[in-house]
Every structure is written in structure tokens, then in C-alpha cells.
N, C-alpha and C positions, 0 to 999 in steps of 0.2 A: 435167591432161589431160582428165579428167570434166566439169571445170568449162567448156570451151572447146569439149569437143564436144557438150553440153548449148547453150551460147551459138549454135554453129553451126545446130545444127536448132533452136534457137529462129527464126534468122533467116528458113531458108531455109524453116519453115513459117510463115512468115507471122504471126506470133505478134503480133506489134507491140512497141510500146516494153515495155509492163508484163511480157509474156513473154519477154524479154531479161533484165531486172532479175532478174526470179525464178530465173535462173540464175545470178546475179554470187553466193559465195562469202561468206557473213555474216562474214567475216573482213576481205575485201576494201571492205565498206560500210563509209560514213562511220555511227558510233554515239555519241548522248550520252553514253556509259554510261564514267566514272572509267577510270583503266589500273588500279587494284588491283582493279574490278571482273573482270576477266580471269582465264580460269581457268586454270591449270597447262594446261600439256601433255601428253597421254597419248602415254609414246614405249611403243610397239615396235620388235621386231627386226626387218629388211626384208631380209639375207642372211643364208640358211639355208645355205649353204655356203662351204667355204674358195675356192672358184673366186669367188663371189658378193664376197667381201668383198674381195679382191683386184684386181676389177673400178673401175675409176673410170667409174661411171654416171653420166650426167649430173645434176643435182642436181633439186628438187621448182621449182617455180616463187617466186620472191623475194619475200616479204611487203613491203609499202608503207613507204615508209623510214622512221615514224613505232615502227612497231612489228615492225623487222626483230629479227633475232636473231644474236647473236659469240659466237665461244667464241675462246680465248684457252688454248695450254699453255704451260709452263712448266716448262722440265727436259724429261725423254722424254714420247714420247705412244705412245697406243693406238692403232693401229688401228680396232679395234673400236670405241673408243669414237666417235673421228673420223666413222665410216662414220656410225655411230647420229644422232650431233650435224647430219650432214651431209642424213643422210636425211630430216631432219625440221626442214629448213629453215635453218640456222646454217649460217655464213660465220664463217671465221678473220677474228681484229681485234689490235689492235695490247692488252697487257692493261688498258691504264689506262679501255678505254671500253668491254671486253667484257662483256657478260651471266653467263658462267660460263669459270671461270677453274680451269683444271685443274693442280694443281701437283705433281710427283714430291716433293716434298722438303718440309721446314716453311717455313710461312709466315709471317714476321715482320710485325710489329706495324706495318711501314714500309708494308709491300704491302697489309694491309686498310685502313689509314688514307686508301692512295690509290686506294682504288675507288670507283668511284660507289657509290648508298648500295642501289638494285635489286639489284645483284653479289651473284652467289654462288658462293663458293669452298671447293675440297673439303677445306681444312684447319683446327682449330682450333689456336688460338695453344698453346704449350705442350704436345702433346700426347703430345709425345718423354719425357714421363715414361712413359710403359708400352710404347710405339714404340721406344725404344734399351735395347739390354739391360742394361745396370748401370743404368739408372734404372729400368729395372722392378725388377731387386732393389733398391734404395733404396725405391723407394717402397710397396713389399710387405712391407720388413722393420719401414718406419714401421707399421704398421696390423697386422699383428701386433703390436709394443711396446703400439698402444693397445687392441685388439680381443682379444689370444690369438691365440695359435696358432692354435688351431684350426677359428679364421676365415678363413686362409687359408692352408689346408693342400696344396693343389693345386699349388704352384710348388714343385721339388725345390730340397732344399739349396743352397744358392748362395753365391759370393761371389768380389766385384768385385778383380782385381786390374790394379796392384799393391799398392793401398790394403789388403785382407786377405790378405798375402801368408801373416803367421803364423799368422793362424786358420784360413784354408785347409790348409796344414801339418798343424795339429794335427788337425783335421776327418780328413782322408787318414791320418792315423798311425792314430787310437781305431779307425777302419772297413779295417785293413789290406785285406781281401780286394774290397775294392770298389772299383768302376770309376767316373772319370769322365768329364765331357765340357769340353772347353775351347773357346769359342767367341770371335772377336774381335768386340769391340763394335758394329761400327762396319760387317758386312761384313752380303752376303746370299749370297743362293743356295748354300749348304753352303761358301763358300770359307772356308779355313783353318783347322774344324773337325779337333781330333784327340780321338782318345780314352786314358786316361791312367791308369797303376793305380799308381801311387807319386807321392811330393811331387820327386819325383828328377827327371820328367819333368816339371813345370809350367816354362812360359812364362814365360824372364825378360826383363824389363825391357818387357814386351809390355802393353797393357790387353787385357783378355780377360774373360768371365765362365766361372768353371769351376764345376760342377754335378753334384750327384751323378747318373749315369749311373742312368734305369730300365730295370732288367737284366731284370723278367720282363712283358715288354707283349705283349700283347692278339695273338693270330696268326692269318692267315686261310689256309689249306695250310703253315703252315710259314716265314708274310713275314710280314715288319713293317712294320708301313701307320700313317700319322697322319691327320690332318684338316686341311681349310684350311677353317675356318668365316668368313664373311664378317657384319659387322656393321655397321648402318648408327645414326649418332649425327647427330638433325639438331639436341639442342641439350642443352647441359649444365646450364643453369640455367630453367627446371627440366629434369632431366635426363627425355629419351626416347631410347632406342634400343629399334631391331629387329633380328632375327637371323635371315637370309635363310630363306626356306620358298617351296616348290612341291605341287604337286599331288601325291593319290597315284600311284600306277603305270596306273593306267583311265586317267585323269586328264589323266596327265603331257602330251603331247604338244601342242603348239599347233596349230591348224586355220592350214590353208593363209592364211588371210587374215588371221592374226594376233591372234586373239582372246585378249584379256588373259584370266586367270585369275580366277575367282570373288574377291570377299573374305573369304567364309570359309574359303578351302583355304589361306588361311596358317597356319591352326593344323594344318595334319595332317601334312605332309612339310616337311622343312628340307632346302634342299639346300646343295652346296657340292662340295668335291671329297675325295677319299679318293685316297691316295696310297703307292704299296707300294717297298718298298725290291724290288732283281732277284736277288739269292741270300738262301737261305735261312738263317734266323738262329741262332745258338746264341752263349749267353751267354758275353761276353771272360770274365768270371773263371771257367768250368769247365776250360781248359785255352790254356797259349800265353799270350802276352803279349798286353793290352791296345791298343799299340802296332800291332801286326801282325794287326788286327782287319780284316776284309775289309770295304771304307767301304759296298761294295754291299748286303752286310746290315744294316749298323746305322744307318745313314742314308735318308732316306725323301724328300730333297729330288732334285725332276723333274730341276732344271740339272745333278745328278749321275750321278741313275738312266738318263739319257737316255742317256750316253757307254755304258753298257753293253751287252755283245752280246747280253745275256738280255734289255734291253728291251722289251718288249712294247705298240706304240705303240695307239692307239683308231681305227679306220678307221671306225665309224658311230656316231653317237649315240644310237641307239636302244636298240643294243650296250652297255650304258653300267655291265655289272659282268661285264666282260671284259677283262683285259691289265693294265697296270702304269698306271694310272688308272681312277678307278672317280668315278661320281657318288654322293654321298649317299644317294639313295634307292635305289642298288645296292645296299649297304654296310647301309642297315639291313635289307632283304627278305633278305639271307645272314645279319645276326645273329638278325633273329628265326628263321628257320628254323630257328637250332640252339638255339633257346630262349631265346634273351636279352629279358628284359625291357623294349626297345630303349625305349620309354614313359619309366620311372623313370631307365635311364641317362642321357636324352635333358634330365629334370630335375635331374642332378649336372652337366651340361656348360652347360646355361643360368645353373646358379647361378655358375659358375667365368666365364663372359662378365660375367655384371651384376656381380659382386664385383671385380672387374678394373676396371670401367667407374667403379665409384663410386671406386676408388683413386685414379681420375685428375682426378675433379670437384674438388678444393679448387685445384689449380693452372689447369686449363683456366678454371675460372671466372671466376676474379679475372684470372688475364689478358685474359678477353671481358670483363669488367669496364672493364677500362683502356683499349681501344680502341676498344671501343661496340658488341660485338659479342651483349653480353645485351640480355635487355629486347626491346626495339622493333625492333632494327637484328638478324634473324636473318640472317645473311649466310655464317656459316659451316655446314659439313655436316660428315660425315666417313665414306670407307669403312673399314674398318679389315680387316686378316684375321688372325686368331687360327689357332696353331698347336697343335692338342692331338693328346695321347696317348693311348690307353688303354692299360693293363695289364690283366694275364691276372684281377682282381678286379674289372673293370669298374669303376674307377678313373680319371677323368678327369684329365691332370696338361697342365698348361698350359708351352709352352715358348717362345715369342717370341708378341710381336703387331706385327705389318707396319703400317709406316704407309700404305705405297704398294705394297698385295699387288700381285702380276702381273696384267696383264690382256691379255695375248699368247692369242692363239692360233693352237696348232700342232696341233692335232686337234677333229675333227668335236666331240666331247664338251665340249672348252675352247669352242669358239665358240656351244653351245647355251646352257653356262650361263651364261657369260661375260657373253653378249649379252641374254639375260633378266636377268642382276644390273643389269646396266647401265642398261636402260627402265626396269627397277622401282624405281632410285635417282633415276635424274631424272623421274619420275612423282612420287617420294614428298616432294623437296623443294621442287616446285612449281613450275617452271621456266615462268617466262610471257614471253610478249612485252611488248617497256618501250616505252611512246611517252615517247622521249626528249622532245618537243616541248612535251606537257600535263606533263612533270614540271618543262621548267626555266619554263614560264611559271607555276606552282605555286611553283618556288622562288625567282622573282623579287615577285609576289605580297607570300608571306612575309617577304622579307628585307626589302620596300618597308615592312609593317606593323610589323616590331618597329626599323624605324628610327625610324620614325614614333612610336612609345612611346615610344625610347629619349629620343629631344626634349621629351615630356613630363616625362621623368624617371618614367615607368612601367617593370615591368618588362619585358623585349622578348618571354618567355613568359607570355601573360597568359589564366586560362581566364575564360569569362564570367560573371557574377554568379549564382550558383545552380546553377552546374553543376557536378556532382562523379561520380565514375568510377561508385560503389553506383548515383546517380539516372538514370545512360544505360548500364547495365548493362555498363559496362567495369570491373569489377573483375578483378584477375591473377586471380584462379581460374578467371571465366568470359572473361575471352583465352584461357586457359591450355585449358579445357575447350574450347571450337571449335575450337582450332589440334587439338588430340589428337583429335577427332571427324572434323575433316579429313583428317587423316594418314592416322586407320584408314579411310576411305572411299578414299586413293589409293594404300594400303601393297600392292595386289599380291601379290606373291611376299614380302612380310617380315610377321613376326610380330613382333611388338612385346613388349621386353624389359622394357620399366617406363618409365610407371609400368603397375602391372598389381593387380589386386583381390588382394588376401591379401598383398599386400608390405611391410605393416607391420615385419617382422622387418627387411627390408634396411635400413629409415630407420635404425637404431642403428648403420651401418656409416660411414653419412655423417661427416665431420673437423666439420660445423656442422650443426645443426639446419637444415632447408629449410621452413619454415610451405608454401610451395607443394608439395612436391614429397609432403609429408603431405598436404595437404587434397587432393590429386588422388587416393592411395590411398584415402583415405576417400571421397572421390564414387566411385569404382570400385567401391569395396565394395557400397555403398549401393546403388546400379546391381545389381548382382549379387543382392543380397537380394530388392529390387523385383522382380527378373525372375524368381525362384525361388519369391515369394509368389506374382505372376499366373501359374506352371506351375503351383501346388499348386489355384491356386483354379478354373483350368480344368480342370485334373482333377477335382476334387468337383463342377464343375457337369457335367462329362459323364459323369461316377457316378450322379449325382442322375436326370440324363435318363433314363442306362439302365436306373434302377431302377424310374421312373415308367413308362417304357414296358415293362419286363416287368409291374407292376401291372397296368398296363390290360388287356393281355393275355390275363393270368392271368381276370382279368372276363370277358371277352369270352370266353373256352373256356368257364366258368361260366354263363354264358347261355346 
């Protein structure tokens, strides 16, 4: 609309042809310039209210059919997300020709293979190993066997039934006096969760994960609250994630016009959401049966707490450590106030995200492996949400991780964060517009060239004599180094999980040695050192000054 009513008083003052042009939209001009020359798209939020996002406003004006943009879902959809995708230009498409393809559920090897090769979709192949719960235990119990324990000590006691029927038995006999939790594999939203103090009450012939119950967690008045931290993975080989972050409290608020958020204020606030059970808690084994445990106290999932009459819903976002949802950086300005360390805790919860992350890199990979989704062809992303506890020791215990966290919102607070998770993930994977037209005449081009070898009996991938990745400075490390340099320049609101300088330790967690995924800690480091020598050296030379200008000084009163 800027653009048209800029065109218009170009006209009507007389401007001529040249001052017409200088209006048209540098997006809208014919450019020599490659489609991967094209830069990501900077989304923000454009409905700050639940009215707002409910509305069907008319859409932005249509990009030139060369470099339009589709999104495509699959399974349920967002709202939210919809609104976002919509605001900023994207049109529903059928999925096989969409640009970003949004999927509730896993993604098989059938659906990436038939995307165009631009596409990008929010799931990596196999990632239901830490996504469904008995394959989190599986694959936790692996890595403990080869790590110790006390690698990964964070997931309570567990075990997969009906496959450990008896050692679950024997577990519940040694620990009479303790409670647990029995969960179906396969479910969400607190459905058919019970809680259980004998081997008498387990679930027969049912698959379920049942887990030893943390009886003394973390309380804010007297409720029991967990965490839904959001993580973004935009590639496993070499492995990067981020771990959602915002501004602090000064900070926090976005200016009317949408101004994205510094890059450095990902280090300082994580957000996410904080979550409180509606009656107050006291531990099933101090008195009464397990069984007849009130769900409103010892359960902290919304879909549950919500039927409650002690609910307490969020009416403004600003409000945001108020009622039975709280945002992160609510949550930590109440724990530091009563002194918690919120810093160091903050570093036991990052470690319990990346340690999780790498459990899942020997499966996810090899499967991106097989379908072309490492390497060259970054095609998949992934949000994930992690469900963590604390205990009353500031004890971080990990209890699911969502493949397809919720992205509903039913309060002002749901749609502030919601809606900034949302820009700040498709900011961060790069989401551009595709001139369909310059790719297939590129891929006609190509296929015309290695047909043409192939007649000679050459190979149909052929590089040119003397040329090698070291001598045009595409060695993996340094792809590997601008992708990561890029990221952190469009990361937003996430803070980047690894790779990261002093991560040396995690590398020994990995199932295989990564040579990438080390040499990137090691340039990180390096990086760090450098920038810690030019602080030590700019401090000595503004020592030096100050001392030389107190000298002269000192002369100068002497005369």
C-alpha cells in the first residue's frame, strides 16, 4: 500500500518516467542477481491481539509468479502460524510444490524424497526416537550402557511396558513407599495418565511408560508448575540447535511497529512458558492412596488444569507472572527474588536439552543420510518442546519431548510468545522466495550437460581440472562456519545450544566421532581466545594512556 501510494504521487507530481521507477519495490524489479543470492525473510508478528488474529484481513499484495511463496500443512494446523505465513505473503499450495511444508506428525522418507529440493519441512526423519516415550527410554537407557549413568541422570527411573513388566515389579517392590507415574505411549495432553503405589495397580496388557513419580518438586505458593522449553534444530549433521531466548524485562516488549530484537539479547532471557497445576500439592505417599490423588495437584498439563474451577486464565500479556500460566521470564524474576541462582540452574537445564539432542543424532542422521537430507540438501528443521521439572534441590528432570508442541492460542500470553517463536523460526531457517523458472532452466541446463558426458563415457558429475573445495575455499568447515555465522546473525530470540566454545566435554557423548562438529568447537574456542586477547590488549593500551596522561600532568603542575 506504501509502495502504490508513493507510485501515485510520483505521478500526480509530475515526476516523470525515472520518479515512477524509484518507487516500484526492489523486489518487484527484474535483477540479474542467482535465486540463492536472495535473502531469507525477516518475519514478524503483525496480530497483537486474539481479536486481531481471528480476523481474516485481507492479505499483503502477491509477489511476481516467479518468486511467489506456499506453504502447505499436513495433519492439524496453527492458526497462528497460518496468520504469520499469510501476513507475509504465502498462499496455501497443494504439498508436493509448496516452499514450507508444515507437518503435525513424522515425516517419512516418501514425503522428503518427493519435495522439490528449495522445500522445507519441519521434521527430521526419525526423530520419534526422543518424540515417543518408550523410545526415549530406549534410547537413554542405550547411552547410559555406554556413557554411565551419571551422564544421564536427569530422566527418572523408567520402564517400557509390557516388555518390562518384571523389572518394573521388582523396581516398585525394593522402593515400597513410593509412587509412580504411568503414562500411554502413544497419548498427549495428560490423557490417561494415572498415578500408581503398588505393582497391583500397573496396567495390563496396555503399552505405557511408567516412571518413578518426583515426589519433592520445586513449589511456587504451595503449586506445582513445569516448563515447556522450546528448541529449534535446524541440522544434525553437524549438529546446531538453539534454545528459545528473549529480552530482559526493560527490554521485553516489542514497539508498535515490530521491531525485532537485538542479537545479543539472546543470551540474556529464555523464554518459553511455565505452567502451574490449580490445587495445591502434597506428596501421594504422606497419606491415602496414590490412586485417589487429586490430578489438579500433581499434573501440570493446560488441557487438564484448564477444566478446573480454580483455573486461573491470563487476560493480558504484559501480566505474564499472573494466574495458572506464567512466561519464563515471569518464573525466573520470582526465582531470583527468593534467591535462586536462576544463572547456574539455567546451565543444569541447557545441559539436560543438548544431552538429549545428541542421544538422538546417531539415528536422525543416518536417516538424513539416506534420503539426502545431510550435506548440501538442508531441507529439514525442527521445533521440538521439552517438558522439564524442577525439584525442591533445583534439580532439572526431563519428562517428555513433544514432537509437535501446541501452538494454539487461547490467551493474550500464548499468542505473544507463540507468535515471536514462530517469526523467530522462520527468520532462523531462511525461508526465501524460489524462482521456480531460473531453477528448472538450471536444472535442465544440468541434466542436458551430464547427458552429454554421459555419451562420452565421462562421469555425469565432473569438477574442472584444478579445481578442488581447499583452492575455492569450500572446505566443510568453512560451509559449516558461514552457515553458523549466518544463523547467529538471523537467530533472534534463540540462543544457540551447540555448537558453542568450551563444548569439548559434549563431543565424548556423541555414538561416532563428528571431525566437523569438533573442528567447529575448536574455531569457537579459538574465536573466544582471540577476542579475550584484543580485551586484555585494549585494556593495557588504555592503562598505558592513562598512565602517560597522568605523567604529563604530573610535569605540567611541576612547571
Amino acid at each position: 500500500l506504501r509502495a502504490f501510494r508513493a507510485l501515485v504521487g510520483a505521478v500526480c507530481a509530475g515526476g516523470g518516467w525515472l520518479a515512477v521507477l524509484r518507487c516500484v519495490p526492489t523486489t518487484l524489479m527484474p535483477s540479474d542477481e542467482p535465486a540463492a543470492a536472495v535473502r531469507g525473510i525477516v518475519f514478524r508478528p503483525q496480530r497483537y491481539t486474539l481479536e486481531a488474529l481471528h480476523q481474516d484481513e485481507p492479505r499483503p499484495p502477491q509477489r511476481h509468479e516467479d518468486g511467489r511463496l506456499t506453504y502447505a500443512f499436513r495433519g492439524g494446523e496453527s492458526l497462528v502460524l497460518r496468520r504469520l505465513l499469510e501476513d507475509h505473503g504465502y498462499l496455501p499450495s497443494p504439498t508436493a510444490d509448496a516452499d514450507l511444508v508444515w507437518s503435525s506428525g513424522h515425516v517419512g522418507p516418501e514425503t522428503l524424497l518427493s519435495l522439490p529440493r528449495h522445500a522445507k519441512v519441519n521434521h527430521f526423519p526419525r526423530s520419534g526416537v526422543i518424540t515417543r516415550k518408550d523410545l526415549l527410554v530406549r534410547t537413554i537407557a542405550m547411552l547410559r550402557a555406554r556413557c554411565g549413568r551419571a551422564a544421564y541422570e536427569y530422566l527418572p527411573l523408567s520402564f517400557v511396558l509390557p516388555a518390562d513388566a518384571a523389572a518394573c515389579t521388582a523396581a516398585m517392590g525394593r522402593d515400597g513407599g513410593a509412587t509412580w507415574i504411568a503414562k500411554p505411549i502413544a497419548s498427549s495432553q495428560g490423557r490417561g495418565i494415572s498415578l500408581l503405589g503398588s505393582s497391583a495397580k500397573l496396567p495390563v496388557g496396555e503399552d505405557c511408560v511408567v516412571s518413578r513419580y518426583v515426589a519433592r518438586p520445586l513449589l511456587i505458593d504451595g503449586y506445582k508448575f513445569d516448563l515447556r522449553l522450546y528448541v529449534a534444530v535446524s541440522s544434525f549433521e553437524p549438529l546446531r540447535a538453539c534454545a528459545s531466548s528473549r529480552r530482559g524485562a526493560a527490554k521485553e516488549e516489542r514497539s508498535g511497529g515490530g521491531t525485532r530484537p537485538a542479537a545479543e539479547s539472546r543470551y540474556v532471557f529464555e523464554e518459553g512458558l511455565c505452567r502451574f497445576s490449580t490445587a495445591r500439592y502434597s506428596d501421594p505417599a504422606d497419606g491415602g492412596s496414590a490412586a485417589d490423588a487429586d490430578v489438579f495437584a500433581h499434573l501440570t498439563n493446560y488441557s487438564i488444569n484448564k477444566r478446573s474451577s480454580h483455573f486461573v486464565p491470563n487476560a493480558d500479556a504484559a501480566d505474564d507472572g499472573f494466574g495458572s500460566k506464567w512466561s519464563l521470564s515471569a518464573l525466573k524474576r520470582c526465582l531470583a527474588r527468593n534467591g535462586v541462582d536462576v544463572a547456574a540452574l539455567w546451565r543444569r537445564v541447557d545441559d539436560l536439552l543438548l544431552r538429549t539432542l545428541i542421544a538422538a543424532e546417531p539415528s536422525v542422521a543416518a536417516a538424513g543420510r539416506q534420503v539426502g537430507t545431510a550435506g548440501g540438501r538442508a531441507s529439514c528443521f525442527e521445533l521440538l518442546g521439552f517438558d522439564v521439572l524442577i525439584d525442591e534441590c533445583l534439580k532439572p528432570w526431563l519428562l517428555e519431548v513433544n514432537l509437535s508442541p501446541s501452538l494454539g492460542a487461547d490467551t493474550p500470553l500464548d499468542l505473544k510468545v507463540k507468535s515471536c517463536l514462530l517469526a523467530d523460526l522462520l527468520t532462523l531457517v531462511a525461508l526465501a522466495p524460489h524462482d521456480r523458472a531460473a531453477a528448472r532452466a538450471k536444472e535442465r541446463t544440468l541434466r542436458a550437460a551430464a547427458i552429454e558426458r554421459l555419451s562420452r563415457g565421462e562421469p555425469t558429475h565432473r569438477r574442472p581440472k584444478g579445481a578442488s573445495d581447499a583452492g575455492r575455499g569450500r572446505t566443510p568447515l568453512r560451509r559449516a562456519l558461514r552457515t553458523l555465522d549466518a544463523e547467529a546473525r538471523r537467530a533472534g530470540g534463540f540462543r544457540r545450544l551447540f555448537p558453542l566454545a568450551g563444548g569439548g566435554e559434549y563431543l565424548l557423548l556423541f555414538a561416532q566421532h563428528r571431525p566437523l562438529n569438533a573442528a567447529l568447537v575448536r574455531e569457537l574456542d579459538a574465536r573466544c581466545a582471540r577476542a579475550a586477547q584484543a580485551e586484555d590488549e585494549a585494556e593495557e593500551e588504555a592503562a598505558d594512556a592513562e598512565d602517560a596522561a597522568g605523567g604529563a600532568q604530573g610535569r605540567g603542575g611541576t612547571a
